[in-house]
C-alpha positions as CSV (number, residue, x, y, z in Angstrom):
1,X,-14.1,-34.1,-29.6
2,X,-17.5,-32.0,-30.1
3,X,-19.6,-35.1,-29.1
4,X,-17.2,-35.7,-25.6
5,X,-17.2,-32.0,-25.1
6,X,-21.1,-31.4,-24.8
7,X,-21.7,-34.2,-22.9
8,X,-18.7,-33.4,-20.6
9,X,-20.2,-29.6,-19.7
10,X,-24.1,-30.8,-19.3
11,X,-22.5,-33.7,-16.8
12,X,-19.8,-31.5,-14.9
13,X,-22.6,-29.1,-14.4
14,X,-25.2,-31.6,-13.2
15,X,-22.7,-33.0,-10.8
16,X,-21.4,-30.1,-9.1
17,X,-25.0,-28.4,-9.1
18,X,-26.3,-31.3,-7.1
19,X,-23.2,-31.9,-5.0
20,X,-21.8,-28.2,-4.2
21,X,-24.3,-26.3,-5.1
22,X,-25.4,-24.2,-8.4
23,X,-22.5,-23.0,-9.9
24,X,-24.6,-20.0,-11.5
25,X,-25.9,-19.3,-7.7
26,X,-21.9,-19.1,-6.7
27,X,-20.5,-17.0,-9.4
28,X,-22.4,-13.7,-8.7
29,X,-20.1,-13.1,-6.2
30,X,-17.6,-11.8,-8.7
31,X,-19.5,-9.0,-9.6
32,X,-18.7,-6.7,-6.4
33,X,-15.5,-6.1,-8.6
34,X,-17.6,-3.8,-10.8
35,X,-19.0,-1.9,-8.2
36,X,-18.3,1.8,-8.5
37,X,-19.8,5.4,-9.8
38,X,-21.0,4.8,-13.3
39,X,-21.2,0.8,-13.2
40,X,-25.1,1.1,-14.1
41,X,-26.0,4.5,-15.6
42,X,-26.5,2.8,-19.5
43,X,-26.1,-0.4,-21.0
44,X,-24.4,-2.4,-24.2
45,X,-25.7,-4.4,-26.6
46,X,-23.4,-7.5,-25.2
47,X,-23.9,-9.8,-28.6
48,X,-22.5,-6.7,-30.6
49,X,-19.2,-5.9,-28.7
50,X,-16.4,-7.9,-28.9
51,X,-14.4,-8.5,-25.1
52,X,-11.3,-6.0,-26.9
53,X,-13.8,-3.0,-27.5
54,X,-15.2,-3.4,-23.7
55,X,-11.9,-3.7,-22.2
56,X,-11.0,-0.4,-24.2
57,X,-13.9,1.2,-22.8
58,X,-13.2,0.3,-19.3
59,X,-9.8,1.6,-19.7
60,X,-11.3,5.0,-21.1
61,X,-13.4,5.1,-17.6
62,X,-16.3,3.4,-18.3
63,X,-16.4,0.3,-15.4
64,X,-20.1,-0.5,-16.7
65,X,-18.2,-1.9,-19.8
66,X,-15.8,-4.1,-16.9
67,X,-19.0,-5.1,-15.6
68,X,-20.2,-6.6,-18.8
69,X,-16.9,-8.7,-19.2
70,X,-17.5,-9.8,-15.8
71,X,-20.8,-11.2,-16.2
72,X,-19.9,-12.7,-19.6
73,X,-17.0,-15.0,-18.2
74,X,-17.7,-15.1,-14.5
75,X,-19.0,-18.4,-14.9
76,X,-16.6,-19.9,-17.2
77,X,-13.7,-18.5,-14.9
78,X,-15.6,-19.7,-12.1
79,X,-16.5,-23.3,-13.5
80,X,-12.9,-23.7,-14.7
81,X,-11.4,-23.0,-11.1
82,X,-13.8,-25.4,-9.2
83,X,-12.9,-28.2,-11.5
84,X,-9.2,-27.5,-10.9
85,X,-9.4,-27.0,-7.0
86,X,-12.5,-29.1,-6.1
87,X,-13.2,-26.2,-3.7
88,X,-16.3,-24.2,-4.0
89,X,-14.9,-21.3,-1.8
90,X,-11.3,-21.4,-3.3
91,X,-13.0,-21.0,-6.7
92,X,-15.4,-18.1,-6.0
93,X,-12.2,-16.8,-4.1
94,X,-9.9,-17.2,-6.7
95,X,-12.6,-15.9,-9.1
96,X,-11.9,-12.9,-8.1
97,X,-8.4,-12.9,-8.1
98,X,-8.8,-13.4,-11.6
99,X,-10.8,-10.3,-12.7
100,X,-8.5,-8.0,-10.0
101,X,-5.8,-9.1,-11.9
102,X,-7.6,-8.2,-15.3
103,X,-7.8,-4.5,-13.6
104,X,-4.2,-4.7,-12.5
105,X,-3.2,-5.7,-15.9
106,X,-5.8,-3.3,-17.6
107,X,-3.0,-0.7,-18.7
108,X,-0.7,-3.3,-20.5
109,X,-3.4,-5.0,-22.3
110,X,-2.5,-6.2,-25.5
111,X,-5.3,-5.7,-28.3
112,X,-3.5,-8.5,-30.5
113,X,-4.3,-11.1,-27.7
114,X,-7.9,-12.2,-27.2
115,X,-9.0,-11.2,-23.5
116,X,-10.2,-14.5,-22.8
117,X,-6.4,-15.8,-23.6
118,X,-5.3,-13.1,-20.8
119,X,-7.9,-14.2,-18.9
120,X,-7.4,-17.5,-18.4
121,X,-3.7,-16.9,-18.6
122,X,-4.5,-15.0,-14.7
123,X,-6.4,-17.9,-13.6
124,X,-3.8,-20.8,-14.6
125,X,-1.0,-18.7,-13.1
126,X,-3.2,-18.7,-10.0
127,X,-4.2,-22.3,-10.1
128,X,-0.6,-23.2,-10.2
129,X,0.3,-21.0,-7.1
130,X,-2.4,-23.1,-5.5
131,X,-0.5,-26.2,-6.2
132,X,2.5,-25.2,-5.2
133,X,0.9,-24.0,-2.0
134,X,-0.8,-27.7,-1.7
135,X,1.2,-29.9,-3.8
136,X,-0.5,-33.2,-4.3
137,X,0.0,-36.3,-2.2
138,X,0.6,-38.2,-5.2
139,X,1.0,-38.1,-9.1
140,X,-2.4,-38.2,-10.8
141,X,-2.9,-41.0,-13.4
142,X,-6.3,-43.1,-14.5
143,X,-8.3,-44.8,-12.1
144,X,-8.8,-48.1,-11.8
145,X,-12.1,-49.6,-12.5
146,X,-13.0,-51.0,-9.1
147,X,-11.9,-47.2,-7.6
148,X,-14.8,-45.6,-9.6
149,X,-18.4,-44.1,-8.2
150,X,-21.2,-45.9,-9.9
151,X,-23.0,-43.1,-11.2
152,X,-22.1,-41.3,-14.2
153,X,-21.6,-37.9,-13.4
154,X,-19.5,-38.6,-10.4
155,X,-17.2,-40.7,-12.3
156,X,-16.7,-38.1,-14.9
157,X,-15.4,-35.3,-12.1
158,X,-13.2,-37.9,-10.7
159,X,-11.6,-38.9,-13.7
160,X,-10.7,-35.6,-15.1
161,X,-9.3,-35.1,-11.7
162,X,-7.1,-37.9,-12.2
163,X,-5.6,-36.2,-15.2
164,X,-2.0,-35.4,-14.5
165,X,-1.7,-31.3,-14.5
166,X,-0.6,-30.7,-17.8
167,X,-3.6,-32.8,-19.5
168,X,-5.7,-31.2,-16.9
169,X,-5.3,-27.7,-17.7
170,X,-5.3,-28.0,-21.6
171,X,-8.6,-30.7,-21.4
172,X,-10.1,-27.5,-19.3
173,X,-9.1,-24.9,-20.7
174,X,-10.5,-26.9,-24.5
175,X,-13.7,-28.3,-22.7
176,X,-14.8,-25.7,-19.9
177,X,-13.4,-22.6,-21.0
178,X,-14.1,-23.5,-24.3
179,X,-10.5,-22.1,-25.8
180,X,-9.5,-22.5,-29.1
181,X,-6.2,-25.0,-29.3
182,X,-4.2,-21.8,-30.5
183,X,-5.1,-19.5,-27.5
184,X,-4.5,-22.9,-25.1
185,X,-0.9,-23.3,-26.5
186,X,-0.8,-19.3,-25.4
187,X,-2.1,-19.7,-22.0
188,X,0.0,-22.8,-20.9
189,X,3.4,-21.2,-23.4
190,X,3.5,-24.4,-25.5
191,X,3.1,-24.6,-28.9
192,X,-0.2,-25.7,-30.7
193,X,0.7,-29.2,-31.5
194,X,2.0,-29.8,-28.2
195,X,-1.1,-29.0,-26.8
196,X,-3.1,-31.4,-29.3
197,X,-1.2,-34.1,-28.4
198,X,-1.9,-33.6,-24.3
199,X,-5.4,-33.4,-25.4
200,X,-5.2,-36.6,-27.4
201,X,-4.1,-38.0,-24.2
202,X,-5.9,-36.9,-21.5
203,X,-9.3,-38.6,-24.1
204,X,-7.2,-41.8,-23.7
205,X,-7.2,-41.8,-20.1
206,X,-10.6,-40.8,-19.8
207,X,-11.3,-43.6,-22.5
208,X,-10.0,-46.1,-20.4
209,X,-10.9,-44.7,-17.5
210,X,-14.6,-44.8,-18.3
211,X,-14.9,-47.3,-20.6
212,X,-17.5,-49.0,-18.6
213,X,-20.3,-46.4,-19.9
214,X,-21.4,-46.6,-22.9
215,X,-22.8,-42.7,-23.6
216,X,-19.1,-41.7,-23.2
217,X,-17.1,-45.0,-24.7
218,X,-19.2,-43.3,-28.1
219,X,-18.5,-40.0,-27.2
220,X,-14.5,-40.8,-26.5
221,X,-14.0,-42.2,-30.3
């Protein structure tokens, strides 16, 4: 799945940059959350402080230290939502739904969970209130051949758009926010197993669904 995931990111990315925008340009946004006294009076080392140590910090007073998660997953939470809603203001919106929710959720934080797994945890929960609010027309499934763009990169966004919800969210979660399989089985409440297996099939959709290019018929075995 390494090979399928790098060329995944590097062709999401291309697409949406030239389509909607630069995703990097978008995000930024976010970061009005950490405004506030003391968000810029010193700085961390960000390599040398885990997501756990930061969020303690900002729950001892210190918003720089929110500031710093905020710029280290604004773009993942960011990149994750757009592929999910197709909507580059309902992402940069809901972006920030996510990290409010981080500081509403800030004094029940759990030091056993990874942040990133409470993280993501906000944004599915949101992502799921978005569907209900706008349910699909339809049930996703693969694509037919003839239905597909002719350039790469556009066939790749619809295609994992076409995933049904469930193999949506865990191919995400796996390939954008780059989750481990144990924290996706905790964001989406399943067990680890279960969420290999929707994995495993969401790659055999996009198999078939794209077996017309080569680069990702190799990258799919």
């Amino acid at each position: 799945m390494g090979n399928w995931g790098s060329v995944y990111t590097q062709r999401v990315r291309a697409r949406t940059a030239a389509a909607q925008g630069s995703l990097v340009a978008s995000a930024p946004a976010i970061g009005q959350l950490e405004i506030g006294p003391g968000a810029e009076q010193h700085t961390m080392s960000v390599g040398d402080v885990s997501d756990e140590t930061l969020m303690l910090r900002y729950q001892r007073g210190d918003r720089s230290a929110f500031g710093q998660l905020v710029r280290r997953h604004q773009v993942a939470v960011y990149n994750f939502l757009l592929r999910q809603l197709g909507s580059v203001l309902a992402a940069d919106e809901l972006a920030q739904e996510v990290f409010l929710g981080v500081v509403r959720e800030g004094g029940r934080f759990n030091y056993e969970t990874p942040f990133a797994t409470r993280l993501f945890s906000i944004a599915c929960r949101l992502v799921q209130r978005e569907r209900n609010r706008h349910p699909s027309p339809s049930e996703p499934g693969a694509l037919p051949a003839a239905s597909l763009d002719r350039t790469l990169e556009a066939s790749i966004v619809r295609a994992v758009d076409a995933l049904p919800e469930a193999e949506k969210d865990v191919f995400l979660l796996r390939e954008v926010a780059d989750l481990p399989f144990a924290q996706i089985a905790h964001v989406t409440q399943q067990s680890e197993t279960a969420v290999k297996i929707q994995m495993q099939h969401a790659l055999q959709r996009l198999r078939l669904t794209l077996q017309n290019f080569d680069e990702y018929r190799r990258a799919l075995r």
